[in-house]
C-alpha positions as CSV (number, residue, x, y, z in Angstrom):
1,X,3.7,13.1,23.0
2,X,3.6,16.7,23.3
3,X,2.6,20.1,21.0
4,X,5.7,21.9,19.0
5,X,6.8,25.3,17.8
6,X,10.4,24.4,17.0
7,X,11.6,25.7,13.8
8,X,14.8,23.9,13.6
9,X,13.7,21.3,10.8
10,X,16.1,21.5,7.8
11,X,13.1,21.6,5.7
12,X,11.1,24.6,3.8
13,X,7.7,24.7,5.8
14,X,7.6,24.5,9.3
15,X,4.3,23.2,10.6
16,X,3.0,24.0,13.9
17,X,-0.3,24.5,15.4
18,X,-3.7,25.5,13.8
19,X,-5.0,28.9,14.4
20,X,-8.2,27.7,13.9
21,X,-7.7,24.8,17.2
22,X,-6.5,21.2,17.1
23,X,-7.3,18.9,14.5
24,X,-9.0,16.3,16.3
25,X,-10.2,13.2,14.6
26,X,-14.1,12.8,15.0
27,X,-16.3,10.0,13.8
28,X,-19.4,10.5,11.9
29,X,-22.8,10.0,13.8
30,X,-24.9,8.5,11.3
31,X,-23.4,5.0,9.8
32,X,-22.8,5.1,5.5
33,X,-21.2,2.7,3.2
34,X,-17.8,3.8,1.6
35,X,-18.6,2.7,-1.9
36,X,-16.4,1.0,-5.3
37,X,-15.4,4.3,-7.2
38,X,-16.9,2.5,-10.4
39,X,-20.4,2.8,-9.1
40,X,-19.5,6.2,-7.5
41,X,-18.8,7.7,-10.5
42,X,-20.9,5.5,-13.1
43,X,-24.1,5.3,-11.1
44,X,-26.8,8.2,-11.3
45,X,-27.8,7.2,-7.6
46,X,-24.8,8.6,-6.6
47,X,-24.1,11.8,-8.7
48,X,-25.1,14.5,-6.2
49,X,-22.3,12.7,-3.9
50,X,-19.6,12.7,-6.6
51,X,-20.8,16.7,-7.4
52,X,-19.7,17.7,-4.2
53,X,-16.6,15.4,-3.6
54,X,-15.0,16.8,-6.8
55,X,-15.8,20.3,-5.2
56,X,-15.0,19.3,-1.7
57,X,-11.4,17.9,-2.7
58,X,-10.9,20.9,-4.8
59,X,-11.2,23.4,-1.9
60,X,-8.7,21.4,0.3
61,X,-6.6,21.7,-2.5
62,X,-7.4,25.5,-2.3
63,X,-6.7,26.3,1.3
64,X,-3.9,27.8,2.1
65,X,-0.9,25.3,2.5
66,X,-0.3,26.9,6.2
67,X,-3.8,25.8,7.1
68,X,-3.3,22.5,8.8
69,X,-6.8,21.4,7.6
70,X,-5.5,22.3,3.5
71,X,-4.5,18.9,1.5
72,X,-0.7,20.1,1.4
73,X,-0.9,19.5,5.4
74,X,-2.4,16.2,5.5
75,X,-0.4,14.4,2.5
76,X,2.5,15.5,4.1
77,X,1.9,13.7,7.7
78,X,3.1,10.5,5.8
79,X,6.7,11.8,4.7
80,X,8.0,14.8,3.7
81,X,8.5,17.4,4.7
82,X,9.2,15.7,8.1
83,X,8.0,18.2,10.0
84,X,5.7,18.6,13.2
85,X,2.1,18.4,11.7
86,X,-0.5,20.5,14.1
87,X,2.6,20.4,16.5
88,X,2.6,16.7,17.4
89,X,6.1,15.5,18.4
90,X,7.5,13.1,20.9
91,X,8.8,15.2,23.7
92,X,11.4,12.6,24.7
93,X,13.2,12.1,21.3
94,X,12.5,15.3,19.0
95,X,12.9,14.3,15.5
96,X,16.0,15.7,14.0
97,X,16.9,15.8,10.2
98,X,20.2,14.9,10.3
99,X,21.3,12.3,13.0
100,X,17.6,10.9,13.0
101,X,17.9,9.9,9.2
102,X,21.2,9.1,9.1
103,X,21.0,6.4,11.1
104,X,17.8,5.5,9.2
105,X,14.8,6.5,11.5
106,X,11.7,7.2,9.5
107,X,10.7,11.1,9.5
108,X,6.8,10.4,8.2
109,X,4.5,9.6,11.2
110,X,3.2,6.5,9.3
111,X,4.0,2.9,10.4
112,X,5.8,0.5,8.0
113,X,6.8,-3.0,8.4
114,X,5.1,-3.1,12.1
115,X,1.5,-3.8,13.4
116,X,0.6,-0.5,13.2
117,X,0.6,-0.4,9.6
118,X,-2.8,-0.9,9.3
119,X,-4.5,0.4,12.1
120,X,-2.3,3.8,11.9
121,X,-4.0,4.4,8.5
122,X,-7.6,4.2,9.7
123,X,-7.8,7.1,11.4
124,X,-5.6,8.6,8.9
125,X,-8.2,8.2,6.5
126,X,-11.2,9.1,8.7
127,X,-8.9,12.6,9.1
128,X,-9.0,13.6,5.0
129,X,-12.7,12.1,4.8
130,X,-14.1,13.9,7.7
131,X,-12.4,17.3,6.1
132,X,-14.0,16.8,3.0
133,X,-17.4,15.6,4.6
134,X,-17.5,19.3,6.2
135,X,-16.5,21.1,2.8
136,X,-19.3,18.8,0.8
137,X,-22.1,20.4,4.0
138,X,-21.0,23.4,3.6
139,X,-21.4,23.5,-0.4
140,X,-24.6,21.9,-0.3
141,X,-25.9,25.0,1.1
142,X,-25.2,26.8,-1.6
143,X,-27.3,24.8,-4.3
144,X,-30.7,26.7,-5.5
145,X,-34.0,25.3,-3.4
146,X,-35.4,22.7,-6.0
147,X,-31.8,21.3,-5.2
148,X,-30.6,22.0,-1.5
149,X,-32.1,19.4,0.1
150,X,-31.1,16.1,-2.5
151,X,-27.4,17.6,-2.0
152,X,-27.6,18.3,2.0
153,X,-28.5,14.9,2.3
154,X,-25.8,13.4,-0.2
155,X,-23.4,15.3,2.3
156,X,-24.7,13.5,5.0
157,X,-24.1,10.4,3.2
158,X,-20.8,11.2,1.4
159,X,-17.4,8.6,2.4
160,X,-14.7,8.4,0.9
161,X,-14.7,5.8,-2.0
162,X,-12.2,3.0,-2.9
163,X,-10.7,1.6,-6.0
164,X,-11.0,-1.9,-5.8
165,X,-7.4,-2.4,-8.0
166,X,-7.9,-6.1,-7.6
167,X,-11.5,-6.5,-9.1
168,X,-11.3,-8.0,-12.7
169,X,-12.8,-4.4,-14.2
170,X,-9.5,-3.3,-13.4
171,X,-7.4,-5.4,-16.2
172,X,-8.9,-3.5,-18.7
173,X,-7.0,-0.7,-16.8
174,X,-7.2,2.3,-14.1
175,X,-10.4,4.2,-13.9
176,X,-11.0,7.0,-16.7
177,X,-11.9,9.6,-13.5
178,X,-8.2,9.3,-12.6
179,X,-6.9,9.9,-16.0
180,X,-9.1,12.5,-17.6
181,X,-7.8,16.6,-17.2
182,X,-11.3,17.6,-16.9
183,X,-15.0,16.6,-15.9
184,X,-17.9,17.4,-15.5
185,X,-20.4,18.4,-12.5
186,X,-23.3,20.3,-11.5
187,X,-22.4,22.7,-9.1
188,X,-24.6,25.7,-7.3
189,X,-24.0,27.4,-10.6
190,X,-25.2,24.7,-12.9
191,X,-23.4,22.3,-15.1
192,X,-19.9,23.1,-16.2
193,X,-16.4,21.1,-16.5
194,X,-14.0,21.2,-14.0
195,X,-10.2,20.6,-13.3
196,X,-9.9,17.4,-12.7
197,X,-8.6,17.0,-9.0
198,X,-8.4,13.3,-8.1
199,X,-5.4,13.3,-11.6
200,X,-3.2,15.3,-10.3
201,X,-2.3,17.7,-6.9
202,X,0.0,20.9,-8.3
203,X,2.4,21.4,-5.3
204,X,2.1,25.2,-3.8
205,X,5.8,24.8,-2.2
206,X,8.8,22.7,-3.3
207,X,8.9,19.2,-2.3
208,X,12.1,18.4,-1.3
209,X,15.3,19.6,-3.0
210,X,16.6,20.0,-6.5
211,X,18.8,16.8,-8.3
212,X,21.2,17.1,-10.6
213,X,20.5,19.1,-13.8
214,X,18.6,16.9,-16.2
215,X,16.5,15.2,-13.8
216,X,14.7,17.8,-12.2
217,X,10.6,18.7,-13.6
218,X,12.4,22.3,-14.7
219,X,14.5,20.7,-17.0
220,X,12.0,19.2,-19.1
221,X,11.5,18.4,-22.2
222,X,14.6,16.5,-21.7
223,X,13.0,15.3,-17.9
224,X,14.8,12.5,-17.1
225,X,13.9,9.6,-14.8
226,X,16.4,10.2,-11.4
227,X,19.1,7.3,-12.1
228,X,19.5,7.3,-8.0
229,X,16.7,6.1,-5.5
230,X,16.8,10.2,-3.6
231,X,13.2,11.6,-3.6
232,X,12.0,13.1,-6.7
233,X,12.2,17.1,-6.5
234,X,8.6,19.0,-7.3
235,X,8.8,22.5,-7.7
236,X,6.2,24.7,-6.7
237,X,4.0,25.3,-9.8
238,X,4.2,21.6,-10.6
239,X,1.5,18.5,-10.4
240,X,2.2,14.7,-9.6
241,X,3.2,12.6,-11.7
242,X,2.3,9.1,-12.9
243,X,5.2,7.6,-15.3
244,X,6.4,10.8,-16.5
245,X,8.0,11.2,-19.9
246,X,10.7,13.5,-21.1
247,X,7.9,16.7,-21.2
248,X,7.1,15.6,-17.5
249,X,3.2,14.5,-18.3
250,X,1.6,11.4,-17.3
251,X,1.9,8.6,-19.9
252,X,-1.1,7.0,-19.3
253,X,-0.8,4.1,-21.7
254,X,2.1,2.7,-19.8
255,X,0.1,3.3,-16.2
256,X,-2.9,1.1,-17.8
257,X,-0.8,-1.6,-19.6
258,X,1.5,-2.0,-15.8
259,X,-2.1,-2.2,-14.2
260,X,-3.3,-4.6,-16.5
261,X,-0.7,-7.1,-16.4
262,X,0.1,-6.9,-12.4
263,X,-3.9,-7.4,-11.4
264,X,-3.6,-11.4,-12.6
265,X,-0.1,-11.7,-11.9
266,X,0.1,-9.9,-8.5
267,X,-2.9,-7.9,-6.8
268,X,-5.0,-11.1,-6.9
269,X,-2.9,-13.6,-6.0
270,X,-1.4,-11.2,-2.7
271,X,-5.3,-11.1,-2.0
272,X,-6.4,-14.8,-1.9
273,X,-3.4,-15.5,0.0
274,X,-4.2,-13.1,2.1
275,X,-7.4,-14.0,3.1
276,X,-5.6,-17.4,4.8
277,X,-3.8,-15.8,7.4
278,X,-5.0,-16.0,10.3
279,X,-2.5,-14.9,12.6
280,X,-2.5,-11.1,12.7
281,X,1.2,-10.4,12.8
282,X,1.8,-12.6,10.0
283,X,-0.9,-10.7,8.2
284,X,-0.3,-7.1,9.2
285,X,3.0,-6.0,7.9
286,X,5.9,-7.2,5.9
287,X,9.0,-7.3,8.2
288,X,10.9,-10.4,9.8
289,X,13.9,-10.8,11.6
290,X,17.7,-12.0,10.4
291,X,16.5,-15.6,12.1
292,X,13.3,-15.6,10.3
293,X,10.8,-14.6,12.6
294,X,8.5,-11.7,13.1
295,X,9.4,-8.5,13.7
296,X,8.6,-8.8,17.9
297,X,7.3,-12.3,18.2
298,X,9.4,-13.9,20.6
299,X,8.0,-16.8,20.8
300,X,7.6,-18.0,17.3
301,X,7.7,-16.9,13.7
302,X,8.4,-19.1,10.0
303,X,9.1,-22.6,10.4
304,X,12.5,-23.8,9.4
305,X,13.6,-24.7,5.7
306,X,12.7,-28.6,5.8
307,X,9.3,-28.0,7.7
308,X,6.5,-28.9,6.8
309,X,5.1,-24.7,5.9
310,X,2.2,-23.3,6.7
311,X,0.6,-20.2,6.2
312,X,3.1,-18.3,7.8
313,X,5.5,-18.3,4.7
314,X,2.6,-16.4,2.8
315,X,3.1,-12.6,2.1
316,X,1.7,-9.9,4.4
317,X,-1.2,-7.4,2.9
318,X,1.5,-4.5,3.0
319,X,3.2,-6.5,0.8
320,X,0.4,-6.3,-1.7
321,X,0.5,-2.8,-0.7
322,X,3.7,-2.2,-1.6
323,X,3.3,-3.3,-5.5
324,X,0.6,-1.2,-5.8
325,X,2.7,2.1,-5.4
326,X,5.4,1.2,-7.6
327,X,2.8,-0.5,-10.1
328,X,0.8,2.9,-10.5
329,X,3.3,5.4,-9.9
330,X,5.6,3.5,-11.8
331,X,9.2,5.7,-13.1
332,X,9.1,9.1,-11.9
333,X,5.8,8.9,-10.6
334,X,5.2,10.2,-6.7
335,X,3.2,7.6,-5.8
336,X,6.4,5.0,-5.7
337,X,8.2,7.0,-3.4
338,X,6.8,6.4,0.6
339,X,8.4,10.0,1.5
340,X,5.7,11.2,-1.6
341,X,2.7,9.4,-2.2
342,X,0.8,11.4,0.0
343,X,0.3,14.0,-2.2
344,X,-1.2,12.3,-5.4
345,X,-4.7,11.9,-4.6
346,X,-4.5,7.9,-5.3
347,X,-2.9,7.3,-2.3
348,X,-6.2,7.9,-0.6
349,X,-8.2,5.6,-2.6
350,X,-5.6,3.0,-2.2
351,X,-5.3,3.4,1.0
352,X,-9.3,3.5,1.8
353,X,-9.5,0.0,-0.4
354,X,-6.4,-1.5,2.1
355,X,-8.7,-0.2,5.1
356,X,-11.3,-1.9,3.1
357,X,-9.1,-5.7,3.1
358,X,-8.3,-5.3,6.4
359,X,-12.2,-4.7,7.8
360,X,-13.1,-7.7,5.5
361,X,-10.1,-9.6,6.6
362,X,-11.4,-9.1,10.4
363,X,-14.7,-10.4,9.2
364,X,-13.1,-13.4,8.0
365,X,-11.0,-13.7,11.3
366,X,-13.1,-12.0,13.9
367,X,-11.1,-12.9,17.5
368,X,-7.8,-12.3,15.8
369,X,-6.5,-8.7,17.0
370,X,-2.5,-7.8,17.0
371,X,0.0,-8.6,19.6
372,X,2.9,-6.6,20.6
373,X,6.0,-5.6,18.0
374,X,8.6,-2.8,17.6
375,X,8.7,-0.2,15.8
376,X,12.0,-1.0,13.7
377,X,11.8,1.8,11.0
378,X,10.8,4.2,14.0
379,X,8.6,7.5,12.6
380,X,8.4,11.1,13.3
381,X,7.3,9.9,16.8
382,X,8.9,6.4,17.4
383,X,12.3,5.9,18.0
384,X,13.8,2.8,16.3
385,X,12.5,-0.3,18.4
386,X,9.9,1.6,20.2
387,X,7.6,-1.1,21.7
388,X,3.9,-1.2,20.1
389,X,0.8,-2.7,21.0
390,X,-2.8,-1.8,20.6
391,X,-2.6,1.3,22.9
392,X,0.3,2.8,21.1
393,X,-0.7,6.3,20.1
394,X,-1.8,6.8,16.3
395,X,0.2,10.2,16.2
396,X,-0.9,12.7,14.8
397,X,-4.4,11.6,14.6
398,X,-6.1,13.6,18.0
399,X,-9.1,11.7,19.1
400,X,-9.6,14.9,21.5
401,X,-7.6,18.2,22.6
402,X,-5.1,15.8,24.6
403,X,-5.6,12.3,23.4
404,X,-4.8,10.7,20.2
405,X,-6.5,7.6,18.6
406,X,-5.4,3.7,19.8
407,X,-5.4,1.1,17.8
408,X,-8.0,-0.6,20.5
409,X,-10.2,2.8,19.6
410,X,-10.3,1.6,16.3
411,X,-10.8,-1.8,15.7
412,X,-14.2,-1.5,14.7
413,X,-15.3,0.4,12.2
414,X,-19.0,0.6,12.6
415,X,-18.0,2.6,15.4
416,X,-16.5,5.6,13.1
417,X,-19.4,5.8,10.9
418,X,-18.6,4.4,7.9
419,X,-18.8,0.7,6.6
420,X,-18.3,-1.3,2.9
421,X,-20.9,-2.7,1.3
422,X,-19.7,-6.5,1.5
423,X,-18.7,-5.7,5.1
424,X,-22.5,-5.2,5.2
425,X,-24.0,-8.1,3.4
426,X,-22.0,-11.0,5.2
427,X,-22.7,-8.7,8.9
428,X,-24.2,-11.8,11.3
429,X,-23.4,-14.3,9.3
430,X,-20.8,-17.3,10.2
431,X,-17.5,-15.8,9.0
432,X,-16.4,-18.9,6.6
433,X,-19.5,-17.7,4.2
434,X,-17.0,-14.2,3.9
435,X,-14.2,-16.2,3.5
436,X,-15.6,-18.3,0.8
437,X,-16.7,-15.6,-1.0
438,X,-13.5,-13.8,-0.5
439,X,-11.4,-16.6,-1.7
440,X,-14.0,-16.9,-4.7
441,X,-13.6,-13.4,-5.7
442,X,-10.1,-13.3,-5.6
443,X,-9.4,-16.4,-6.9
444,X,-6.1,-15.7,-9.3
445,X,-6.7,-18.6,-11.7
446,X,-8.9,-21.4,-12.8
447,X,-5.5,-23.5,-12.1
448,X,-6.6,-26.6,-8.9
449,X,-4.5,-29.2,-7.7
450,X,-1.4,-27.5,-6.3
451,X,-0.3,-24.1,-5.9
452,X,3.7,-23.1,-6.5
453,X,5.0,-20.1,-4.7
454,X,8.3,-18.6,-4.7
455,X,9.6,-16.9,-1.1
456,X,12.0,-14.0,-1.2
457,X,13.4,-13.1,1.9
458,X,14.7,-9.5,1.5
459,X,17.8,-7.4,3.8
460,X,16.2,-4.4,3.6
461,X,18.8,-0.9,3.9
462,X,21.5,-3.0,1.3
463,X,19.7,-0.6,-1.1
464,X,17.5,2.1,-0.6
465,X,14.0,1.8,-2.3
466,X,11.8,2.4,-3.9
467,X,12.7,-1.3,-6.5
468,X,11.5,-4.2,-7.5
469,X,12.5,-7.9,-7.3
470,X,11.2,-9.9,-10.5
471,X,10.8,-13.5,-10.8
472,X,10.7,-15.5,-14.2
473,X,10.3,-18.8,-14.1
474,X,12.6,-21.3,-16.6
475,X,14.1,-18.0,-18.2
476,X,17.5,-17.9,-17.4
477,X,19.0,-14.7,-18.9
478,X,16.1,-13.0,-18.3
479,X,17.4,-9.0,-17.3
480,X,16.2,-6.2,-16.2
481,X,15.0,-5.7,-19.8
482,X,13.3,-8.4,-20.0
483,X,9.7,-7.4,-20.7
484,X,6.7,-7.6,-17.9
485,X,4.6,-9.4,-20.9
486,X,7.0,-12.1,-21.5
487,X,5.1,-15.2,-20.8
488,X,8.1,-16.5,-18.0
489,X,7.4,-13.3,-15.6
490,X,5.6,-14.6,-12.6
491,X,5.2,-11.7,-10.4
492,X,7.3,-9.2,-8.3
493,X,8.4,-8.4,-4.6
494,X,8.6,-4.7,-3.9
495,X,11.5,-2.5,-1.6
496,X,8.9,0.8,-1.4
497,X,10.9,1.9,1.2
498,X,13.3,1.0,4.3
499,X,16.6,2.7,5.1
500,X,17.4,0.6,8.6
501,X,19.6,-2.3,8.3
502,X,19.7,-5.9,9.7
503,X,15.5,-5.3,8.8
504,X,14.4,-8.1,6.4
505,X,10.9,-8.4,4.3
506,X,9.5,-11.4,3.0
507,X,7.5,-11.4,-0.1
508,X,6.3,-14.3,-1.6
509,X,4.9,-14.6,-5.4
510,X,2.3,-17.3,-6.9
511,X,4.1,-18.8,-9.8
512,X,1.5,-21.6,-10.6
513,X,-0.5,-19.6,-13.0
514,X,3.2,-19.5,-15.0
515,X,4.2,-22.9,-14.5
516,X,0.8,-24.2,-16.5
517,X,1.3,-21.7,-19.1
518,X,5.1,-23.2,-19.8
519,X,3.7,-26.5,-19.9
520,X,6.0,-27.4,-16.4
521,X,4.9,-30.3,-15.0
522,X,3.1,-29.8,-11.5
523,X,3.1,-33.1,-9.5
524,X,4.9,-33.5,-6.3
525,X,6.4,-36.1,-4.6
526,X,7.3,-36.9,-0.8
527,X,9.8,-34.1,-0.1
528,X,11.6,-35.7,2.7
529,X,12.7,-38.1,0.2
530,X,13.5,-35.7,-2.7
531,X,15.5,-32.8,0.0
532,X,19.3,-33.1,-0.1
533,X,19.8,-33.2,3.9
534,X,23.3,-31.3,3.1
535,X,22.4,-28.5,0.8
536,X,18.2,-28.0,1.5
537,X,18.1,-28.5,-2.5
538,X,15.8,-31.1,-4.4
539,X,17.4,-33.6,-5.9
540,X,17.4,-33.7,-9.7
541,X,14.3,-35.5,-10.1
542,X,12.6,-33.3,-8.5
543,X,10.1,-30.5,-9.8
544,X,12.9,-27.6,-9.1
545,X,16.1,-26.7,-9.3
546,X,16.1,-23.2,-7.5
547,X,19.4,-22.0,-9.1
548,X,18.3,-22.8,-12.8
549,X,14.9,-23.0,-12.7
550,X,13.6,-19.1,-11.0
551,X,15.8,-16.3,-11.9
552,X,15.2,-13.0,-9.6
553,X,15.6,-10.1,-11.4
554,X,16.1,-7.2,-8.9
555,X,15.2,-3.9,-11.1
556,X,15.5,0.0,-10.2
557,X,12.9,2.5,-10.8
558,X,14.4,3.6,-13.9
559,X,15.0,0.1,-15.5
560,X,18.5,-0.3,-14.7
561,X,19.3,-3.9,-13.3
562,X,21.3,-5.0,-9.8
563,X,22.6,-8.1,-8.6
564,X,20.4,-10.1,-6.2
565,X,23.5,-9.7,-3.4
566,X,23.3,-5.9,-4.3
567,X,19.6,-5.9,-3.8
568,X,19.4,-7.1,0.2
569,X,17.9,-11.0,-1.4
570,X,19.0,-13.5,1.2
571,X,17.4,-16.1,0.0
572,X,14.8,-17.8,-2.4
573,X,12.6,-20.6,-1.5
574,X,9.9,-22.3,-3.0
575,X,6.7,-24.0,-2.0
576,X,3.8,-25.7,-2.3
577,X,-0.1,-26.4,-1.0
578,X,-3.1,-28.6,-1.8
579,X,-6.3,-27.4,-2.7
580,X,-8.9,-28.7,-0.8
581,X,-11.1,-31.4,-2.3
582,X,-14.4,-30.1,-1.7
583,X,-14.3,-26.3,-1.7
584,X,-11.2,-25.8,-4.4
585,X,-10.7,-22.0,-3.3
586,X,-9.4,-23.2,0.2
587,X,-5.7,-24.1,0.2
588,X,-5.1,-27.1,2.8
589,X,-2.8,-25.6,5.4
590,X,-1.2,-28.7,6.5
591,X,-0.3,-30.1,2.8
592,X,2.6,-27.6,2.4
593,X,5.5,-28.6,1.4
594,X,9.4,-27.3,0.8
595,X,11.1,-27.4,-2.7
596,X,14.6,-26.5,-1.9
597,X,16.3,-23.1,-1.4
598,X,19.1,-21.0,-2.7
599,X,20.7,-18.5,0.0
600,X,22.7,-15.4,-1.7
């Protein structure tokens, strides 16, 4: 890797080195919790630390956009404006616009669909929360004496909290100190309301480039939803957006009732099968190869159609990551587009919760650690195929002047200075007690015995996200219309983005919850007996008939509807496990079985 000036980016804003130094990535010295924004914000205990973050994210906001320490800087190290961020390129293969992209590198420095995806993101996060750790100091300061020193040391103190979106609080709906224009503080000055700045972030440039008249945020009040999957345009002068209506303002109603519906139906059911992977590329990220394997595992990947499955065939976190930007940015909104999200302040407390799963999922699975992969989206600084492993650079993130942060630098995050309360309570103890509690907390439904689960297996590149892939159970002309309420949706499979071909995604969505509310029964029988050898279908006195029985409803940002062929789906499967007899939250690995297939 190597330090930039080139100005040959067909983009606005060139980035290149700091005047004020390097940004380099440092730890914190003394060891605090990152905490659930409910109690952040709700709790008294807390309020000097919520005083200053609302102050502290405000003046990053404020900075100039130039400064490579100013918010515009750091959202934009995940996509646009695919540009050198504090001059961090790879000297070898120089990111270009145009042949780069078209032959469907990704121009953000974030991982996607690899092992890094996780890992990359830690220090990525440690980057915006040290920034606003320094700001918070530096404020403190400023409070009269009978005040300083409570709000010195709640700067000491102050992470970066996480919205917990799976927690059952969040049916009733997203967090009022998301929503709300303005609040209130006590700053050096005394009470007084503020801007809200954890809403919205108003862009200081434009964000990419205008769209055809009509669906551009100038245009409104007729603002219309882009009808093609290009990146939304923002105008400088103009804030994120969460489902934006013809006026171009947030309609909140439909953010909370999407929220509300997908934490039962998705969030919770991607977490507890989550936490029963144990193998780290199977947990990591969301891509598999045309033979379904892993992206990079050469010696091993899903089992074959008529073997018995284990937890292999369940869903990656990323995949549960995925939902979550389409669910809360939903049609319009910034956070559904991976080129975007940066820059709505969500993405951080999204992303601090996913650093959140993954330290609790190393608790659960302590001597589990990632093996090598390739990078097949590529980024800024990864070719396409670029082999990773745990001392891949974490570009941009500088650990010093002239070395970046490794995955291996990172693994524990003790070491960085932060930690999560339940990281904290089960610390020492034998990781099955986590896991149990975990699977507990998670649990999607009160529904023992067996567990149904529907497998897509997704091309990605046949259509370029961000979309959706819905599955109803027993509702055959269910369309693209078909409403998220109706009681035959079962849960979705996201396409946030992925330009490069011959790439596939698995996603795989619990439909047991479904089956019990139709009334289908939910016994199974020996499926060796049941399988037609010829076609990999149950025969017709078995539980499913894939064809007839699960329709997948592949649905564009806007609503509009595309065939499953049209949509990259390769194939549907379906599958079942066991609860265990004793503790009912564990699913019994070895009792899965195959229900039959349908390849498109």
């Amino acid at each position: 890797m190597g330090l930039s000036h080139s100005s040959i980016y067909h983009s606005s804003h060139v980035r290149s080195v700091t005047t004020s130094g390097p940004v380099i990535v440092e730890p914190f010295s003394d060891l605090y919790p990152r905490l659930d924004i409910w109690d952040f914000y709700i709790n008294e205990t807390y309020r000097p630390q919520f005083d200053l973050f609302i102050q502290s994210y405000q003046s990053i906001y404020d900075r100039p956009y130039e400064d490579m320490r100013s918010f515009y800087q750091v959202a934009g190290i995940h996509g646009l404006p695919y540009t050198a961020y504090d001059g961090v390129v790879d000297d070898e293969h120089e990111y270009n616009n145009d042949t780069d992209w078209a032959k469907g590198r990704w121009g953000g420095y974030c991982h996607h669909g690899d092992i890094l995806f996780a890992t990359w993101h830690r220090p990525y996060m440690l980057l915006i929360e040290s920034l606003l750790a320094k700001e918070a100091k530096q404020i403190a300061l400023q409070y009269p004496d009978n005040e300083k020193e409570k709000y010195v040391e709640a700067a000491k103190q102050l992470r970066h909290p996480y919205w917990d979106w799976a927690d059952e609080k969040s049916i009733k709906g997203v967090p009022e100190i998301f929503l709300t224009p303005e609040i209130e503080i006590n700053s050096p000055q005394g009470k007084k309301k503020v801007k809200n700045p954890l809403k919205s972030y108003t862009l200081p440039v434009n964000l990419s480039y205008p769209l055809e008249k009509g669906q551009n945020p100038t245009d409104k009040p007729n603002y219309k939803i882009p009808n093609k999957t290009y990146n939304l345009f923002t105008p400088a002068g103009y804030p994120t957006v969460r489902y934006p209506n013809s006026n171009y303002e947030d309609q909140n109603d439909l953010l909370n009732q999407n929220v509300s519906v997908y934490v039962s139906k998705v969030f919770r059911p991607g977490l507890y099968q989550m936490f029963h992977i144990r193998n780290y590329l199977h947990f990591s990220n969301h891509g598999v190869r045309s033979d379904d394997t892993q992206i990079g595992n050469i010696f091993g990947g899903h089992p074959a159609p008529l073997e018995i499955v284990g937890s292999a065939h369940f869903a990656s976190f990323e995949t549960t990551h995925d939902v979550f930007h389409l669910i809360f940015g939903g049609p319009g909104g910034h956070m559904a587009y991976a080129d975007l999200a940066g820059f709505d302040p969500m993405f951080y407390f999204h992303h601090v919760n996913i650093d959140r799963l993954f330290a609790l999922w190393q608790g659960v699975f302590p001597d589990s650690w990632m093996q090598q992969n390739v990078a097949r989206n590529g980024t800024y600084t990864e070719e396409i195929d670029t082999v990773l492993d745990e001392n891949t650079d974490l570009t941009p993130f500088r650990k010093t002047k002239t070395k970046f942060w490794k995955s291996s630098d990172i693994r524990y995050i003790e070491k960085l200075g932060y930690t999560y309360p339940q990281v904290e309570k089960f610390k020492g103890q034998d990781p099955k007690k986590l896991q149990t509690y975990l699977l507990e907390l998670y649990k999607p439904d009160p529904h023992y015995g067996h567990r149904f689960f529907v497998k897509l297996t997704v091309e990605a590149g046949k259509l370029i996200g961000p979309y959706s892939i819905r599955v109803f159970v027993d509702l055959k002309n269910a369309t693209a219309q078909t409403p998220i309420t109706s009681p035959h949706f079962a849960g979705l499979v996201t396409m946030w983005r992925n330009t490069n071909k011959n790439n596939f995604v698995v996603g795989t969505v619990d439909i047991t919850a479904t089956m019990e509310r139709l009334g289908i029964r939910m016994q199974t029988y020996n499926v060796f007996n049941e399988v037609n050898v010829t076609t990999g279908l149950l025969n017709s006195t078995a539980i499913f008939d894939v064809k007839k029985d699960i329709n997948i409803v592949p649905t564009l940002l806007n609503d509009q509807g595309v065939s499953p062929k049209e949509a990259g789906v390769n194939k549907v499967e379906i599958f079942s496990f066991e609860h265990d007899k004793v503790n009912q939250n564990f699913l019994e690995e070895n009792t899965g079985q195959h229900h039959g297939f349908v390849k498109f």
